[in-house]
C-alpha positions as CSV (number, residue, x, y, z in Angstrom):
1,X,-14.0,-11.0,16.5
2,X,-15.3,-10.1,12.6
3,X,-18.2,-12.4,11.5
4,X,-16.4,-14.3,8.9
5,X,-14.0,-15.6,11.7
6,X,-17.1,-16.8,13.6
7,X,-18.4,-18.8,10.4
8,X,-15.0,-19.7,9.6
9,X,-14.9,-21.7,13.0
10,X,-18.2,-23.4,12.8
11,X,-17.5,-24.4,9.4
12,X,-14.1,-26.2,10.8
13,X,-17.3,-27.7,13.3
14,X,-19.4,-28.8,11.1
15,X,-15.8,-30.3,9.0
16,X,-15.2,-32.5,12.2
17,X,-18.7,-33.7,12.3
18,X,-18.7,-34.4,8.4
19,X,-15.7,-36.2,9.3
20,X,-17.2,-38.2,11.8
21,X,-20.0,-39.5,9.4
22,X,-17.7,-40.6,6.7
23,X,-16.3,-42.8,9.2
24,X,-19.1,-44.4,10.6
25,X,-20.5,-44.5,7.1
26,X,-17.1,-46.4,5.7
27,X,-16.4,-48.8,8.7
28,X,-17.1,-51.7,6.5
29,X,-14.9,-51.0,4.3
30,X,-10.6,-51.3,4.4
31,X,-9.9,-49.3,7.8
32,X,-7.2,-47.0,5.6
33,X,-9.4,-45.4,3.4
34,X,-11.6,-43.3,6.5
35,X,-8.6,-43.0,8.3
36,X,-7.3,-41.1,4.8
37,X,-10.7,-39.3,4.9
38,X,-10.7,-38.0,8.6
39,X,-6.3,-37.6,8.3
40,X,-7.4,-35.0,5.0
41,X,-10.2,-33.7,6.7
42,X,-7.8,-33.0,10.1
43,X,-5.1,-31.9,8.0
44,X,-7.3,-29.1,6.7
45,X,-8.9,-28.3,10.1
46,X,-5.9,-27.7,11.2
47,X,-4.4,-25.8,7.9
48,X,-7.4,-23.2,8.9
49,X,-7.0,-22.7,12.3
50,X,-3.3,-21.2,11.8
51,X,-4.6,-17.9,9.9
52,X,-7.9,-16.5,12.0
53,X,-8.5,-13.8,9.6
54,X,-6.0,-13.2,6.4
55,X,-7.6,-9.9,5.8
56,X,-5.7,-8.5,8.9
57,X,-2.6,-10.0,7.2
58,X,-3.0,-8.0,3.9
59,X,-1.0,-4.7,3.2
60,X,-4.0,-2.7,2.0
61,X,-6.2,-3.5,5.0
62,X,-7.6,-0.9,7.3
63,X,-7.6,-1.5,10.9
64,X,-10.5,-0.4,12.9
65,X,-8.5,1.3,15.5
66,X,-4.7,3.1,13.8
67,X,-1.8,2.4,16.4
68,X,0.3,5.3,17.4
69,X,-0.8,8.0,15.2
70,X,-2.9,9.5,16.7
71,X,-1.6,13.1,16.2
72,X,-1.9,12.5,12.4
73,X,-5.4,11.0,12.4
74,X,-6.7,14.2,14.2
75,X,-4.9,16.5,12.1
76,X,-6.2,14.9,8.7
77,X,-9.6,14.7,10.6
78,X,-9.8,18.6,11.2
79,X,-8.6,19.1,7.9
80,X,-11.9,17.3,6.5
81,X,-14.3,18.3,9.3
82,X,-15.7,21.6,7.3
83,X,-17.1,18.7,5.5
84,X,-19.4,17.4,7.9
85,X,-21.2,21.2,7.5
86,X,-21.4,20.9,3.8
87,X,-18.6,23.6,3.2
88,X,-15.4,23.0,0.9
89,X,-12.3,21.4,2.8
90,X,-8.3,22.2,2.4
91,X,-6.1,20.4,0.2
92,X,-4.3,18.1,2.1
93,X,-0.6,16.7,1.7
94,X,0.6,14.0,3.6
95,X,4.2,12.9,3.7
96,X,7.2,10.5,5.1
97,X,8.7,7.3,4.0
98,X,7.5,4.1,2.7
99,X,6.0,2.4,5.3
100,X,4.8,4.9,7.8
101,X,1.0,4.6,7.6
102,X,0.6,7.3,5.0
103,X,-2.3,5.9,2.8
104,X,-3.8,4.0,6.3
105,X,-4.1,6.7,8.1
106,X,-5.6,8.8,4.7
107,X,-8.2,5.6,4.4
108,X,-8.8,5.4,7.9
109,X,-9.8,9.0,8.4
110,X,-11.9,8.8,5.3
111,X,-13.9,6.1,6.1
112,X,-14.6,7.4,9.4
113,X,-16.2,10.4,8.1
114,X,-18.3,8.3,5.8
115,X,-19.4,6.5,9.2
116,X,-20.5,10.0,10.6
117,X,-21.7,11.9,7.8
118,X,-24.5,10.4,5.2
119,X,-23.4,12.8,2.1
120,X,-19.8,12.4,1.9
121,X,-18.2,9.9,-0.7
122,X,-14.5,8.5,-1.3
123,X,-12.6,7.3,-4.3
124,X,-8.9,6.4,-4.3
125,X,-6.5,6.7,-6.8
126,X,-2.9,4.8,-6.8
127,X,-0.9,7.8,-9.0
128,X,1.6,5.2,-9.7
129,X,-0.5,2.7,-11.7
130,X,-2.9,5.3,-13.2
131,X,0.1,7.8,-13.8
132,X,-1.8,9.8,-17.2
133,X,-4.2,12.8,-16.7
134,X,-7.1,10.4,-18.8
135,X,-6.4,7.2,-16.3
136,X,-6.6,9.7,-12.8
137,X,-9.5,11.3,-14.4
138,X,-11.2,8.2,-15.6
139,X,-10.5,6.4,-12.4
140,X,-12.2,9.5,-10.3
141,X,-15.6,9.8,-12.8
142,X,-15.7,6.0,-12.4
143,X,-15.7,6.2,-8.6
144,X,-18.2,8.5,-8.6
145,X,-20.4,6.8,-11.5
146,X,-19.9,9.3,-14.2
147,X,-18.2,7.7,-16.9
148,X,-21.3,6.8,-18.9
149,X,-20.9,7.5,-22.5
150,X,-16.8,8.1,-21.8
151,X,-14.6,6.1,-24.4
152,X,-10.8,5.7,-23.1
153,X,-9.5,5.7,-26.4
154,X,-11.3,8.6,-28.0
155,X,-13.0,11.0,-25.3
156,X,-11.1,14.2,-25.0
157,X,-9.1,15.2,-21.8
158,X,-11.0,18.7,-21.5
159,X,-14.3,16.4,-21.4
160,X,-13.3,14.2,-18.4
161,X,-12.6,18.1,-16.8
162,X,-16.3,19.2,-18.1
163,X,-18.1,16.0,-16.3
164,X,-16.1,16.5,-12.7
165,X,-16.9,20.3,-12.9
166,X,-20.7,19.5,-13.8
167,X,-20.6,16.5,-10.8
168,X,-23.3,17.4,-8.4
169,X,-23.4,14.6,-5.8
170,X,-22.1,14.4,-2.3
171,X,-19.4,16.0,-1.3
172,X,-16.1,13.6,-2.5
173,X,-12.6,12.6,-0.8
174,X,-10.1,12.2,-3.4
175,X,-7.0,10.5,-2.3
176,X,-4.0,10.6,-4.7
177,X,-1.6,8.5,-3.5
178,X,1.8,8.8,-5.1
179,X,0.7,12.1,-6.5
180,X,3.8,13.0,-7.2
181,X,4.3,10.3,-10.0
182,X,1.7,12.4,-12.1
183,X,2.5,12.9,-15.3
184,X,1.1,16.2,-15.4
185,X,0.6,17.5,-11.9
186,X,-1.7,20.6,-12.9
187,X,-4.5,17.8,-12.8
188,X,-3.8,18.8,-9.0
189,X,-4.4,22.2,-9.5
190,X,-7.7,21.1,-11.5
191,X,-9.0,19.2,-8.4
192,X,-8.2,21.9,-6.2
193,X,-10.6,24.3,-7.9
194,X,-13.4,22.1,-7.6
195,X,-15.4,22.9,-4.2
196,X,-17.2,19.6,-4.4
197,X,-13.8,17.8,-4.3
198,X,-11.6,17.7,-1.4
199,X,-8.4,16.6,-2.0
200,X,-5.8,14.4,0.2
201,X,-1.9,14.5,-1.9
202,X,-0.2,11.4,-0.2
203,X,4.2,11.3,-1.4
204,X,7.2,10.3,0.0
205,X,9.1,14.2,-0.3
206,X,7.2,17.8,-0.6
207,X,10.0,18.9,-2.6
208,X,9.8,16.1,-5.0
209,X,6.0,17.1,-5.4
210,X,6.8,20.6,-5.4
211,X,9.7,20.7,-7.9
212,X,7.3,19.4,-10.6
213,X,4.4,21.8,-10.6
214,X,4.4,25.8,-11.2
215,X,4.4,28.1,-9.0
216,X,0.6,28.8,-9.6
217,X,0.5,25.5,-8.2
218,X,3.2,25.7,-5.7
219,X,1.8,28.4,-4.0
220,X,-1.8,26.8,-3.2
221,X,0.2,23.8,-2.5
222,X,2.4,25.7,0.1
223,X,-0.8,27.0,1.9
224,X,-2.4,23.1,2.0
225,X,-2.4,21.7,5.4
226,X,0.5,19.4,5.8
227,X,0.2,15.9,7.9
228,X,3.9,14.9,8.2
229,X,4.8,11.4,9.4
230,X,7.9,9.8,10.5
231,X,9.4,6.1,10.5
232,X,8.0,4.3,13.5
233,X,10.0,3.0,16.7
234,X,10.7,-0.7,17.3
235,X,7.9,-0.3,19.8
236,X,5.2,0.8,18.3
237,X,5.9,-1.8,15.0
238,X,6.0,-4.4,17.6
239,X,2.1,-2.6,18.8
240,X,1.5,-2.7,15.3
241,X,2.3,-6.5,14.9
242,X,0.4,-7.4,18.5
243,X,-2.8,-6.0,16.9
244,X,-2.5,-7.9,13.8
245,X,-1.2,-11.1,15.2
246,X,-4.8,-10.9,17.8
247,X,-7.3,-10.6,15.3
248,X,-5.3,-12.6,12.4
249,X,-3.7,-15.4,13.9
250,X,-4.8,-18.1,16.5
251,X,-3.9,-17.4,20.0
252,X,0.2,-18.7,20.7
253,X,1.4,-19.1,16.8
254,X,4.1,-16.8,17.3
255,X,6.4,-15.7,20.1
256,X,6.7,-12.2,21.2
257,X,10.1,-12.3,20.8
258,X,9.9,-13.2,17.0
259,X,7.8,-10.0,17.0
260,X,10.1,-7.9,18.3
261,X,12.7,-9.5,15.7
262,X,10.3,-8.8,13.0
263,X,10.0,-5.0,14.1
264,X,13.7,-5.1,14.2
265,X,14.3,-6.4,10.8
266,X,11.8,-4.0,9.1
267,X,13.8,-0.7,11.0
268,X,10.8,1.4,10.8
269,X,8.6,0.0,7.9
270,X,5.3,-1.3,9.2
271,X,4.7,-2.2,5.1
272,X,8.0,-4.5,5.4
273,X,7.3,-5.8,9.1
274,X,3.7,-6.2,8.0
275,X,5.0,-8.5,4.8
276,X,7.3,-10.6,7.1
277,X,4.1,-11.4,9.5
278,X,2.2,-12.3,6.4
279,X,4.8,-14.5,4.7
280,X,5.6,-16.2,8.0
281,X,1.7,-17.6,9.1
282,X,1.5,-18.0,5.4
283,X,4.4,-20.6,4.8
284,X,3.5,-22.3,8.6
285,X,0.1,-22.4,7.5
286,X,0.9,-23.9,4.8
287,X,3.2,-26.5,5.2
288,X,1.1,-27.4,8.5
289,X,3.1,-26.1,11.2
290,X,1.4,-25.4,14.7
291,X,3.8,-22.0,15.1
292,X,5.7,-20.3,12.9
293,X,9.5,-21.6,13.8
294,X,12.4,-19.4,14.0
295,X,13.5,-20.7,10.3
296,X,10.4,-19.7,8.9
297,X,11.2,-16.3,10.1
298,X,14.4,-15.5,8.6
299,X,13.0,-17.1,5.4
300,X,9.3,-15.1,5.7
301,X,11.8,-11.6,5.6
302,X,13.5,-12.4,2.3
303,X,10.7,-13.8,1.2
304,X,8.5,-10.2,1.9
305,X,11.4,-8.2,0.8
306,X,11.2,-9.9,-2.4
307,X,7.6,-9.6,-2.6
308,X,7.8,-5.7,-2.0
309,X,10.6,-5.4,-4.6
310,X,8.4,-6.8,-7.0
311,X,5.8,-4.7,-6.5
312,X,7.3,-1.7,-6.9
313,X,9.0,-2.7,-10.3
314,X,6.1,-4.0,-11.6
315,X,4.2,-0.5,-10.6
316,X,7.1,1.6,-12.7
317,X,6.3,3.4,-15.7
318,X,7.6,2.6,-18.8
319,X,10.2,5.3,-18.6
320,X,11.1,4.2,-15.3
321,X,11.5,1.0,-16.2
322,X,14.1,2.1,-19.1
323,X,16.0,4.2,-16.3
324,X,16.2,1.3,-13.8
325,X,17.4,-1.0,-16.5
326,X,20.2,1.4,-17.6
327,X,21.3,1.5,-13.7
328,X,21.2,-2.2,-13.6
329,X,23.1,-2.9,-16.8
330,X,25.5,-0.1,-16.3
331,X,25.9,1.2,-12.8
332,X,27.3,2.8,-10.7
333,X,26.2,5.8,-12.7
334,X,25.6,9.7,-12.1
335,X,22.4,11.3,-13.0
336,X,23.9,12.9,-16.2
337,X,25.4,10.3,-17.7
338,X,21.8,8.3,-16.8
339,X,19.7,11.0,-18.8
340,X,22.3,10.6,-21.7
341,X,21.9,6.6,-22.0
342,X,18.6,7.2,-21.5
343,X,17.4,9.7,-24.2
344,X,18.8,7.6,-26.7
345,X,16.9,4.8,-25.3
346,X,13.5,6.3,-25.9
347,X,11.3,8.3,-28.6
348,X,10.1,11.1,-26.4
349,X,12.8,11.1,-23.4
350,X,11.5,13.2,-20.0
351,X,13.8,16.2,-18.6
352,X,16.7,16.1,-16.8
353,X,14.9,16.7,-13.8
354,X,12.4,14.5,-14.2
355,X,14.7,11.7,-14.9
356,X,16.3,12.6,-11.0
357,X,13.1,12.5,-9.7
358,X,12.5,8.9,-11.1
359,X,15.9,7.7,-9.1
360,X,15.2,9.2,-6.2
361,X,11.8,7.6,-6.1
362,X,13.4,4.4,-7.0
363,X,15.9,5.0,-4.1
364,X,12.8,5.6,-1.8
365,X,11.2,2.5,-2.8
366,X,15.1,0.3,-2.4
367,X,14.8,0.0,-5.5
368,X,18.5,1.3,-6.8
369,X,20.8,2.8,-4.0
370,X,22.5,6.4,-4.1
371,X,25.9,7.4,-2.8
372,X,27.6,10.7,-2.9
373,X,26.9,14.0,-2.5
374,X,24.7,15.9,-5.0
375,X,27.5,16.8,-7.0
376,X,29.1,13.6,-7.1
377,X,25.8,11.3,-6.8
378,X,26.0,8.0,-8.3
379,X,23.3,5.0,-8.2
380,X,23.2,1.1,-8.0
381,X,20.9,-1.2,-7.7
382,X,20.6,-2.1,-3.8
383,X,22.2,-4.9,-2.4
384,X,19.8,-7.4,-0.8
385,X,22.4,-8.9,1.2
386,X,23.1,-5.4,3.2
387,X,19.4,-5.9,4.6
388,X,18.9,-5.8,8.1
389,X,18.0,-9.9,8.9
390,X,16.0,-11.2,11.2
391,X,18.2,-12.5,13.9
């Protein structure tokens, strides 16, 4: 049990006995206003006890112990293990769908190193929100503490490439997740040069990744260990779930059955099945239930869909967000026809190719939905209602 969740409990303790003296401080007053009191003070006792620890609930958390990829976690491991000798490691690349463990397993392996080795350091980039060369840059320098003197509107690329060269602390993890929504992916290539620096590439698609950098940068990219990861099994989400439901909920709050529905609805996506636990205790917890009902389920699932839907528009960039809204207002359409609304949408419109890699991210993320061949491809915005429910 983590620490907090002990002092959680004795604070619902020492809640009880607080209680307690209210009442026999009150007794000669009205009877109703103690009983309010201790019904409040119950009420909240009660609202705690649903959600052990909500930590476990959230999507960014890292377990102590990564169910059922084990395979993965060695491979990134050996990767980074020259390391642990003080000698440059591999770029690494590490792929699959949404929702396979990608950036967990990349954290998880990280942090684990820290553990062993004193001189080793981490810093983690989302590629999607800091999509420039000056935000990945300024992001990296700030991990590390070397962005004294650095000005965000006026310091010069080449000078954010002069302090990372010139860095001379411990050896550095760089993760770059959704590296592949870099602006300008030679910044890679930049990173990779830098024996101080070891680099872990985390995307949906190699191709996607590969189609947007030269082959200067292809080529050292083809040679980089690759961690590939498929969708899990209805099993081993339901594994996934156990282990969060023991250390984040109280003991009987949900059924195994509604986890096996859960792992069910989310057909492979620990992110989704991870969101429909979360909204679930969240909504029973808060509306005072003593288990999360069957109704609270199927709501929990729309509910997390929505959530993650959300969350990846608000993360597109402002070209992106042109494209999607072109799809939205005018789709079905093909990618051609897409570019063509879009370049006269914008001042400095993106290539052709570019603009397919943004809808094919977007399809990734459910975000807009393709049909066809690649000759005939056209793309809509995904219908919510096709979802698999929770049933």
């Amino acid at each position: 049990m983590f620490p907090e969740t002990v002092c959680f409990h004795n604070q619902n303790r020492e809640t009880s006995e607080q209680s307690r003296r209210i009442y026999d401080c009150d007794q000669s007053f009205s009877g109703i206003y103690p009983v309010t009191l201790i019904s409040l003070t119950l009420r909240i006792t009660t609202h705690q006890q649903m959600i052990r620890d909500a930590r476990v609930l959230r999507a960014g958390f890292v377990p102590r112990e990564v169910e059922h990829r084990d395979a993965e976690v060695n491979h990134l491991s050996s990767v980074l293990e020259p390391i642990t000798n003080g000698e440059p490691a591999d770029t690494a690349i590490v792929t699959g769908p949404s929702g396979v463990g990608k950036t967990c397993v990349s954290k998880f392996v990280t942090e684990r190193l820290r553990e062993e080795v004193l001189d080793v350091e981490a810093t983690y980039v989302n590629c999607w929100r800091n999509y420039s060369r000056f935000r990945t840059l300024y992001q990296i320098l700030d991990d590390i503490g070397a962005t004294i003197d650095i000005h965000r509107q006026s310091t010069p690329h080449d000078e954010l490439i002069d302090r990372l060269q010139q860095y001379d602390g411990p050896r550095t993890v760089v993760i770059l997740d959704e590296v592949d929504q870099l602006e300008d992916p030679s910044l890679i290539y930049d990173l990779h040069s830098m024996e101080q620096f070891a680099v872990i590439c985390i995307a949906n698609k190699e191709e996607e990744l590969f189609s947007r950098v030269d082959d200067r940068l292809v080529s050292r990219l083809r040679s980089s260990e690759h961690v590939r990861m498929d969708k899990y099994h209805n099993e081993q989400l339901y594994d996934i779930l156990r282990a969060r439901t023991k250390w984040g909920l109280e003991n009987g709050v949900i059924t195994d059955k509604q986890l096996y529905q859960i792992a069910d609805a989310a057909a492979g996506d620990a992110r989704l099945a991870i969101g429909m636990l979360r909204s679930a205790a969240s909504t029973a917890d808060r509306e005072n239930h003593e288990e999360i009902t069957n109704d609270i389920l199927i709501n929990a699932a729309e509910d997390a869909r929505a959530q993650i839907k959300q969350k990846s528009l608000d993360s597109l960039t402002p070209h992106q967000r042109v494209v999607y809204e072109i799809v939205r207002d005018h789709g079905p359409l093909g990618p051609s026809e897409i570019h063509d609304r879009y370049t006269q949408a914008v001042d400095d419109p993106r290539t052709k190719r570019t603009v397919r890699t943004y809808l094919s991210k977007m399809a990734q993320y459910n975000l807009l939905e393709a049909k066809g061949t690649s000759r005939d491809r056209e793309y809509s915005l995904v219908d919510s209602a096709a979802a698999s429910p929770v049933s």
